[in-house]
Structure formats: structure tokens, C-alpha cells
N, CA, C and O atoms as a DFTB+ gen file, in Angstrom:
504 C
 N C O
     1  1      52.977      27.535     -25.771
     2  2      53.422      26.687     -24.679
     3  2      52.341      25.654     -24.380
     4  3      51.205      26.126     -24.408
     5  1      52.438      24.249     -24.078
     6  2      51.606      23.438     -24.131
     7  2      52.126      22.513     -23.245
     8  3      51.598      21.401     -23.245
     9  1      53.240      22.771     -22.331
    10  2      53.705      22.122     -21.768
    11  2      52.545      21.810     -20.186
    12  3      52.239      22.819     -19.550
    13  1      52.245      21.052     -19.912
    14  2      50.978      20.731     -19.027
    15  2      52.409      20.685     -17.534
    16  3      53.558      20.300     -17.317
    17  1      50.676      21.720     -16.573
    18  2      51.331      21.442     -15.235
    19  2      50.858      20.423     -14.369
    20  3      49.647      20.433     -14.146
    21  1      51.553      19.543     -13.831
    22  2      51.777      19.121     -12.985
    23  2      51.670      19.270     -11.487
    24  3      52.551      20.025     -11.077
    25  1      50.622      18.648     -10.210
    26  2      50.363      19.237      -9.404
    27  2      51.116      17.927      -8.372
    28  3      51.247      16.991      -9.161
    29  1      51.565      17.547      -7.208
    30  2      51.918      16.892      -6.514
    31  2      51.081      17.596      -4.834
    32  3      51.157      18.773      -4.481
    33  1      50.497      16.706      -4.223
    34  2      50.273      17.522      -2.799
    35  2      50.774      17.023      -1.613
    36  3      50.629      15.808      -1.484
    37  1      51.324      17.611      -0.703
    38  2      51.813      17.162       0.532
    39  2      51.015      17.570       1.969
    40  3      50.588      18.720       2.070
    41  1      50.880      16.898       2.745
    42  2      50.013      17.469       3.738
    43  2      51.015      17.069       5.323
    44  3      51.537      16.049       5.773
    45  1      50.908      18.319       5.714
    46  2      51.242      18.292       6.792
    47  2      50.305      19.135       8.178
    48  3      50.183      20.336       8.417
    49  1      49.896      18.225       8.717
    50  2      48.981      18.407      10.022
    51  2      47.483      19.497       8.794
    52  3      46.804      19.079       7.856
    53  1      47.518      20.354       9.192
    54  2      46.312      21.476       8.409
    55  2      46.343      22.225       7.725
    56  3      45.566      23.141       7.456
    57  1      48.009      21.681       7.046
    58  2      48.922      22.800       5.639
    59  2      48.684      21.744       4.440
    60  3      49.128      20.597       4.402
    61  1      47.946      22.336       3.544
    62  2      48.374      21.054       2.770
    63  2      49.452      22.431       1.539
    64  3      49.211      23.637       1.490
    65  1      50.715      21.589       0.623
    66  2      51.809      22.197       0.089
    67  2      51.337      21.748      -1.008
    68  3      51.022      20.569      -0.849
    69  1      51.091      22.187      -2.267
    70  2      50.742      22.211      -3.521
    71  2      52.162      22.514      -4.211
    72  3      52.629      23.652      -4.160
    73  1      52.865      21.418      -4.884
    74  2      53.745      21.748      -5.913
    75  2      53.544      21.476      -6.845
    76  3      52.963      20.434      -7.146
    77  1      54.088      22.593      -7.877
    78  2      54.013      22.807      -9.303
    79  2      54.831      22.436     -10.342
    80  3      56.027      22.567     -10.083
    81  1      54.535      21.960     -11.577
    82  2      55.654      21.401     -12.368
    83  2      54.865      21.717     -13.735
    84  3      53.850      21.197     -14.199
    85  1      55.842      22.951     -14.309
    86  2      55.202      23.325     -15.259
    87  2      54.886      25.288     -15.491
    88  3      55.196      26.266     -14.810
    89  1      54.055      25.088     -16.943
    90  2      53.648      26.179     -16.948
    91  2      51.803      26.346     -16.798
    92  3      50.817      25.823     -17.316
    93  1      52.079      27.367     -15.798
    94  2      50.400      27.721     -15.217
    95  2      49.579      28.738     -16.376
    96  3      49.827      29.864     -16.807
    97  1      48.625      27.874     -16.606
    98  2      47.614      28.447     -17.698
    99  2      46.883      28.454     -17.845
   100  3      46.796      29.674     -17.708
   101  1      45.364      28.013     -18.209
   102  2      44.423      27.990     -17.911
   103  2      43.923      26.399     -17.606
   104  3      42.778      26.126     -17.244
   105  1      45.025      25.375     -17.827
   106  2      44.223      24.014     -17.816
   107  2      45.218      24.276     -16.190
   108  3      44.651      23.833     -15.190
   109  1      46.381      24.843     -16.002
   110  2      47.504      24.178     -15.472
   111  2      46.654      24.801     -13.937
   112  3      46.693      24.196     -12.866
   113  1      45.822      26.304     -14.195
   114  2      45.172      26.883     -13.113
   115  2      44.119      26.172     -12.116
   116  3      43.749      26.294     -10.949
   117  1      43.843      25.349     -13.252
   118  2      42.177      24.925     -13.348
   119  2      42.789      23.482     -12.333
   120  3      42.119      23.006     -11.416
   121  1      43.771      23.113     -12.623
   122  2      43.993      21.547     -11.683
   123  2      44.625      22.113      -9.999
   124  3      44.326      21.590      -8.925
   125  1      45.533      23.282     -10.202
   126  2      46.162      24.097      -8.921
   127  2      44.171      23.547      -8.267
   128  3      43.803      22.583      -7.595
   129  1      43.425      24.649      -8.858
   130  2      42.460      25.406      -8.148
   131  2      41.412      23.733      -7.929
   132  3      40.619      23.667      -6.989
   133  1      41.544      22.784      -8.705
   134  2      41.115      21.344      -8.283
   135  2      41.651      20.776      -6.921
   136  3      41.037      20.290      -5.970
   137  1      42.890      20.974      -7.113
   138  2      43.884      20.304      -6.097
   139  2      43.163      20.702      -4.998
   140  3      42.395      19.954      -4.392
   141  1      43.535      22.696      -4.510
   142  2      43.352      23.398      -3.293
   143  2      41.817      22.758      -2.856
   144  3      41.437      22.320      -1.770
   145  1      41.132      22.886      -4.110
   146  2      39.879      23.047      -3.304
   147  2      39.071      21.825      -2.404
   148  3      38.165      21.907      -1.575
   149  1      39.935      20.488      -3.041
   150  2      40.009      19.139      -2.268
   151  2      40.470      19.062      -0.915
   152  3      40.085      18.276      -0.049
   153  1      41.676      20.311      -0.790
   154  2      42.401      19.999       0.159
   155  2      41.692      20.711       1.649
   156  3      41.779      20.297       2.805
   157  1      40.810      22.211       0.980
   158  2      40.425      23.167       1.449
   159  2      39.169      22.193       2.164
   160  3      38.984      22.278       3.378
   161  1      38.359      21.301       1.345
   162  2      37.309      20.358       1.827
   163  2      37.772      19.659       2.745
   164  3      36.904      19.442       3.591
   165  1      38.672      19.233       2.963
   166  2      39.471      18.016       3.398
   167  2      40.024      18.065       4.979
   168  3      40.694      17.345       5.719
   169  1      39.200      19.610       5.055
   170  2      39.949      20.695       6.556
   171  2      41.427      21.217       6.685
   172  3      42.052      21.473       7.714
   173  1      41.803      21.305       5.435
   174  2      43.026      22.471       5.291
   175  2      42.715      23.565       5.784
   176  3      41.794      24.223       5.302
   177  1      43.605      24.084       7.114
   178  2      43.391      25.821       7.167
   179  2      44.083      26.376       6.185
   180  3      43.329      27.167       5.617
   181  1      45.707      26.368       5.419
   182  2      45.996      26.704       4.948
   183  2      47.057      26.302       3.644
   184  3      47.751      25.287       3.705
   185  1      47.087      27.175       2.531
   186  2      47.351      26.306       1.344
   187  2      48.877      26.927       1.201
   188  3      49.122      28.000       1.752
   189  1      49.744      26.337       0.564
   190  2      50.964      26.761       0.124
   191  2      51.556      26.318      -0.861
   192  3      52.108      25.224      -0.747
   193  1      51.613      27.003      -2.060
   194  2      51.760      26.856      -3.125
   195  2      53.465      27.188      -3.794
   196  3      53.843      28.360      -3.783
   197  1      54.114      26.433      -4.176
   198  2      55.182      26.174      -4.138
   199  2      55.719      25.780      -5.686
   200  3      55.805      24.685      -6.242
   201  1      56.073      27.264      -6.185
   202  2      56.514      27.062      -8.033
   203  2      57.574      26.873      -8.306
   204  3      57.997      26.920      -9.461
   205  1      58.335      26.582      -7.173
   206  2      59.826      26.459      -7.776
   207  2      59.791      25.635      -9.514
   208  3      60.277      26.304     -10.426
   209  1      59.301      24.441      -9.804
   210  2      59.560      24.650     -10.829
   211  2      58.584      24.737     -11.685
   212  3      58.386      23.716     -12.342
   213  1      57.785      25.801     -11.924
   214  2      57.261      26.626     -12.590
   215  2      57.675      27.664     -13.100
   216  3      57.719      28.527     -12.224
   217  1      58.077      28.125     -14.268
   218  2      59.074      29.259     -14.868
   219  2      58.019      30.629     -15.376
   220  3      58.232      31.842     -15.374
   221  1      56.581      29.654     -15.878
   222  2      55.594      30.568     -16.467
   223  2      54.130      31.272     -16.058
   224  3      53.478      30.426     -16.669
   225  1      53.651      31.681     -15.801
   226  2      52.108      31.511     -14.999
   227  2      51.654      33.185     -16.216
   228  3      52.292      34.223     -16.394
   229  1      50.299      32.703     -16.795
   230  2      49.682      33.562     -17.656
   231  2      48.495      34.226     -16.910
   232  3      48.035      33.834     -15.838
   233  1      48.016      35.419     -17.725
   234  2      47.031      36.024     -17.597
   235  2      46.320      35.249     -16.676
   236  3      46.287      35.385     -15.453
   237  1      45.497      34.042     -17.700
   238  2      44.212      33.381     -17.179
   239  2      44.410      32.579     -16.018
   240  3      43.515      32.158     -15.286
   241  1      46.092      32.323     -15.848
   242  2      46.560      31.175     -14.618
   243  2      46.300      32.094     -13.724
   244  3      45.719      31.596     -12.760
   245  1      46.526      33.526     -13.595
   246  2      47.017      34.370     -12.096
   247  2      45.514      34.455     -11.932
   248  3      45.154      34.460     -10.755
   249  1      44.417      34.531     -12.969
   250  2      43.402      34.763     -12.771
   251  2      42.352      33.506     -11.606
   252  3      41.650      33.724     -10.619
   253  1      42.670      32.370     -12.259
   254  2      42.420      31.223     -11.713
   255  2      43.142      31.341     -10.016
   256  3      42.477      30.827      -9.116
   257  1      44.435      31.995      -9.662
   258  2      44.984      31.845      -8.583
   259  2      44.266      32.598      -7.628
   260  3      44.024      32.196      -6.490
   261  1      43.919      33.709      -8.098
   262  2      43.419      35.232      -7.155
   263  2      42.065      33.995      -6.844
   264  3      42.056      33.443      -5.744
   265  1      40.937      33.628      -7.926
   266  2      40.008      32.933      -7.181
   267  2      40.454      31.895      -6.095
   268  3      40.073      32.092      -4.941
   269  1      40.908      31.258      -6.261
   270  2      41.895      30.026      -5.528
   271  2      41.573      31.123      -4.128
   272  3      40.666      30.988      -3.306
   273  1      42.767      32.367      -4.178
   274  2      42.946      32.776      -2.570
   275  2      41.595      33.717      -1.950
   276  3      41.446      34.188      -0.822
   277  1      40.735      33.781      -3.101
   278  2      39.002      34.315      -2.421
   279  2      38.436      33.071      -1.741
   280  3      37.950      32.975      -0.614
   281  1      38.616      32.108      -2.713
   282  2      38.131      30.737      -1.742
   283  2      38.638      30.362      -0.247
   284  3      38.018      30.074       0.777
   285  1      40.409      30.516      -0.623
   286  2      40.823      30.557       0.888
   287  2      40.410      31.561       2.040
   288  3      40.130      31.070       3.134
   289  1      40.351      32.980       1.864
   290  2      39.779      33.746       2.439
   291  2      38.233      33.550       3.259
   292  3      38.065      33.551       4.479
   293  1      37.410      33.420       2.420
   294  2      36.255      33.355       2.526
   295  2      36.478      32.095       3.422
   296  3      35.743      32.181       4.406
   297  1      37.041      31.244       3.432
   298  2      37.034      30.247       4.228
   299  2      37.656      30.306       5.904
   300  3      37.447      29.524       6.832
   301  1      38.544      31.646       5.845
   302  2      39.033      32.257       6.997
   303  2      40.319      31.396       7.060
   304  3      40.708      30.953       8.141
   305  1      41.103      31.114       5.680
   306  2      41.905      30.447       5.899
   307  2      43.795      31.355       5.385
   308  3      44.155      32.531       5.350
   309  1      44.310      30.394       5.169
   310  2      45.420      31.492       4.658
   311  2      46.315      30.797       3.739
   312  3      46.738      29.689       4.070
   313  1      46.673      31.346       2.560
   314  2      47.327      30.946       1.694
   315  2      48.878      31.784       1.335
   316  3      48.943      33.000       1.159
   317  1      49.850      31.015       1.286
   318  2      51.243      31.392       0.783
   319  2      51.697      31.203      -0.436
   320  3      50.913      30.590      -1.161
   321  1      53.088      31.645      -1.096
   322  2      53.132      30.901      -1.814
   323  2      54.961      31.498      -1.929
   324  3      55.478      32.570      -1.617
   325  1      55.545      30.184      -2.540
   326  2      57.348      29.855      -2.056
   327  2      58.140      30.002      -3.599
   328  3      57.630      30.246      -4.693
   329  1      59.180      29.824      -3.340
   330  2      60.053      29.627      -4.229
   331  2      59.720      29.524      -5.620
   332  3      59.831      28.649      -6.479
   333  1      58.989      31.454      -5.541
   334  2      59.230      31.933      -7.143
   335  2      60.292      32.211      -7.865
   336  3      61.371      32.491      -7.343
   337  1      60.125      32.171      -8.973
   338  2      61.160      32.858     -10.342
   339  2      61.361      34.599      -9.176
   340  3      61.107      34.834      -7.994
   341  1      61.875      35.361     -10.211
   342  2      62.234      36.675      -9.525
   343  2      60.935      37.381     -10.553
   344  3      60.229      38.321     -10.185
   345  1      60.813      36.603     -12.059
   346  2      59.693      37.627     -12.888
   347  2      58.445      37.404     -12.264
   348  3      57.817      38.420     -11.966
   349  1      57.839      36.088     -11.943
   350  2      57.079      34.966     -11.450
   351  2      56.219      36.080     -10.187
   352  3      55.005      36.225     -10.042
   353  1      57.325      36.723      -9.429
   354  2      57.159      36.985      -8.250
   355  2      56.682      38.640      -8.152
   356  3      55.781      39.058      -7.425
   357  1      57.648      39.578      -9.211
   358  2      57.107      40.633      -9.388
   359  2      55.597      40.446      -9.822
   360  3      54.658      41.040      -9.293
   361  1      55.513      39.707     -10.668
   362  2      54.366      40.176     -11.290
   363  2      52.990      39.685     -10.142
   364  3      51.837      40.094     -10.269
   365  1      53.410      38.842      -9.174
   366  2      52.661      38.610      -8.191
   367  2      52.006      39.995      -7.027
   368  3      51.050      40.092      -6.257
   369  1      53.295      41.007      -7.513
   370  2      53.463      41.655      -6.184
   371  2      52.773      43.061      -6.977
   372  3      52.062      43.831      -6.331
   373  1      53.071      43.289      -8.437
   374  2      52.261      43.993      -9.283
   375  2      50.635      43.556      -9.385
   376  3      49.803      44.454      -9.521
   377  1      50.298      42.438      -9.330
   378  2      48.974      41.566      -9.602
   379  2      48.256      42.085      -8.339
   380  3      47.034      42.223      -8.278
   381  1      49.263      42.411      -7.160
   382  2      48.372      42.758      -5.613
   383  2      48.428      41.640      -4.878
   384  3      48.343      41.699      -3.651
   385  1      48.615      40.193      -5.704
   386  2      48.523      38.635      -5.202
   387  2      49.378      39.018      -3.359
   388  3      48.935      38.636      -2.276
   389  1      50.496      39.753      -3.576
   390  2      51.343      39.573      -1.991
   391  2      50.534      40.497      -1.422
   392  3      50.800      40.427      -0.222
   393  1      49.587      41.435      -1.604
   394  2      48.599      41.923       0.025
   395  2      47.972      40.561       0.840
   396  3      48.363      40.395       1.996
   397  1      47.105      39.685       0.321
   398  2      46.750      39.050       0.779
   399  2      47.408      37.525       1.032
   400  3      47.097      36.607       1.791
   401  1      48.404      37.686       0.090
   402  2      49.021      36.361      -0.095
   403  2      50.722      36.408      -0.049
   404  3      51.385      36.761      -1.024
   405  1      51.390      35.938       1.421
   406  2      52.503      36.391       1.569
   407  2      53.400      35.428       0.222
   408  3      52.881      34.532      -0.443
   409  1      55.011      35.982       0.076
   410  2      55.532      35.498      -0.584
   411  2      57.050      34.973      -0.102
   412  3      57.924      35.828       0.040
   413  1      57.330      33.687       0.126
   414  2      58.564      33.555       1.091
   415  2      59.547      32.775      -0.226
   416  3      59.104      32.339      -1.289
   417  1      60.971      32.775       0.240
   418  2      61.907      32.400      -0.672
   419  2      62.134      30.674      -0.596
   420  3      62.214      29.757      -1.414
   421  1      62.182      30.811       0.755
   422  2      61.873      28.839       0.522
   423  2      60.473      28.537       1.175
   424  3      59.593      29.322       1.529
   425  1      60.541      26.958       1.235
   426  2      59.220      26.249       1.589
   427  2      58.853      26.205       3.513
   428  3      57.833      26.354       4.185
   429  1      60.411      25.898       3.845
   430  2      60.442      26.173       5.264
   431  2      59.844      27.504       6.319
   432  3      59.217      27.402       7.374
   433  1      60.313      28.779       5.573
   434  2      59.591      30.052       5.979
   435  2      58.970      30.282       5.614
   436  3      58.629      31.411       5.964
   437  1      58.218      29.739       4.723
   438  2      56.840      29.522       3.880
   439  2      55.525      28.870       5.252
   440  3      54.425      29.247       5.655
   441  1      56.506      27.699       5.569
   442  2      55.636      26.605       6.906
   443  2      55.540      27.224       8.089
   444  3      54.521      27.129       8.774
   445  1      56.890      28.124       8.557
   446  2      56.733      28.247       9.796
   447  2      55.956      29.737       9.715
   448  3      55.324      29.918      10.756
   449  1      55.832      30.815       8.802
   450  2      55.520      31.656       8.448
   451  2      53.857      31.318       8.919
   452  3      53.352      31.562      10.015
   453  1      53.189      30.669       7.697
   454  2      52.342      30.336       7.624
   455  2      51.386      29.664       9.202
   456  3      50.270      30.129       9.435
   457  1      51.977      28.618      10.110
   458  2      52.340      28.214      11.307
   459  2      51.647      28.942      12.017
   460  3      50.679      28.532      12.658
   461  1      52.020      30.031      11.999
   462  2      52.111      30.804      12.990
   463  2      50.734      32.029      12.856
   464  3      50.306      32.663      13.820
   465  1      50.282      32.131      11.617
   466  2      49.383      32.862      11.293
   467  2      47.905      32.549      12.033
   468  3      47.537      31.407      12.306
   469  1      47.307      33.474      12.244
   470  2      45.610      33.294      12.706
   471  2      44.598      32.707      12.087
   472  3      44.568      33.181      10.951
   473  1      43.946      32.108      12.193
   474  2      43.284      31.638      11.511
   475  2      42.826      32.976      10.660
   476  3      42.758      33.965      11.389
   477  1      42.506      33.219       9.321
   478  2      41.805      34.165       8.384
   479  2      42.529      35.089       8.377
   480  3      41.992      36.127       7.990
   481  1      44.145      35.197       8.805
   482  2      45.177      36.115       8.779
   483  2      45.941      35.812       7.626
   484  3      46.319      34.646       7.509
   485  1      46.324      36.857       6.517
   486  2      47.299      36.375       5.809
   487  2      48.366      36.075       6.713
   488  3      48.459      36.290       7.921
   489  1      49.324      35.423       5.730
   490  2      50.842      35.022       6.800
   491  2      51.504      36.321       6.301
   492  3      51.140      36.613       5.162
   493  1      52.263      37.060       6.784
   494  2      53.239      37.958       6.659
   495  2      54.110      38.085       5.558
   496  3      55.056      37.301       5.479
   497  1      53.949      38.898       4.746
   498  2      55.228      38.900       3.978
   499  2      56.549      39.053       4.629
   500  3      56.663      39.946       5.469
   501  1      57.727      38.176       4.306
   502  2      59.221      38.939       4.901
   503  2      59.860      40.127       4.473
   504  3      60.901      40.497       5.015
């Protein structure tokens, strides 16, 4: 697979929304974990990461992600992430990724989810 991901960012008030286009891999991880960490500088409390169309995410991508949400942590911040695949999502929830990192079905309960969280609180899984 060589298909390169694609990062787009949206910011709203101290959320910034990271969408994905593509398959997450080690270059596709490496730009996610570029993106966040601009955004994280930038006074993002919290990140939300949004794969709807992302179908793939590998070994070295989930690896790249877990650092991604130590960075958010350590920062006392909180990271989500929306509209996975159904495989996408198990393997998130197998990976451990949903203890610290809730997992919502759209982007909206993703925001208000997130919203509502404490500062250095994960947001809630539903």
C-alpha cells in the first residue's frame, strides 16, 4: 500500500479536528503526529482525529498514534477520535488506544463529548 495520507486541519475555538485521507503508516503517522503537534503548540487543549476516510492504519501508524496521545496527555490535554471503520476501531479498543482515548461514531459527539471534558480528562467513551 503506498497510497499517502492526507491530513486537512480544522480549528475550532481550542479543538483543533485532524482529518484523514488515506492509509496510516509510518509516513501517513509521522504527518498525523506533525499536524497534532503544531496544533498542540498553537494552544490546542484538545485533538480529534477523524478517519472516516481512512480504511487502513498499520502496526507502525497505531504506534506513531499512542505517542501522538502521550504527548496529548502529558500536556493535560485530551484527545478523541470519530468515525472509524468497525475493523479500524476494534483494533483501537484491542490496542487499549479507547482507555485513554474515547471513540465516538460521528464528529459532532466527538465535539460536544470532547467540550465538555476537563482539562487532562479523557473525554468519555459512549
Amino acid at each position: 500500500m503506498s497510497e499517502a495520507c492526507k491530513i486537512t486541519v480544522e480549528r475550532r475555538n481550542d479543538v483543533a479536528i485532524l482529518f484523514t485521507d488515506g492509509y496510516i503508516n509510518n509516513q501517513g503517522g509521522e504527518e498525523i503526529a506533525r499536524q497534532a503537534y503544531a496544533q498542540l503548540d498553537a494552544g490546542a487543549r484538545a485533538l480529534i482525529l477523524d478517519l472516516e476516510k481512512t480504511r487502513i492504519v498499520n502496526s507502525i501508524g497505531i504506534s506513531i498514534l499512542i505517542e501522538v496521545l502521550e504527548r496529548v496527555m502529558d500536556r493535560k490535554g485530551v484527545l478523541a477520535f470519530c468515525r472509524l471503520t468497525p475493523t479500524i476501531d476494534k483494533t483501537f479498543r484491542i490496542m487499549g488506544l479507547a482507555q485513554y482515548a474515547a471513540i465516538y461514531p460521528s464528529l459532532d459527539e466527538a465535539l460536544k463529548a470532547v467540550a465538555a471534558a476537563p482539562r487532562g480528562e479523557a473525554a468519555r467513551n459512549p
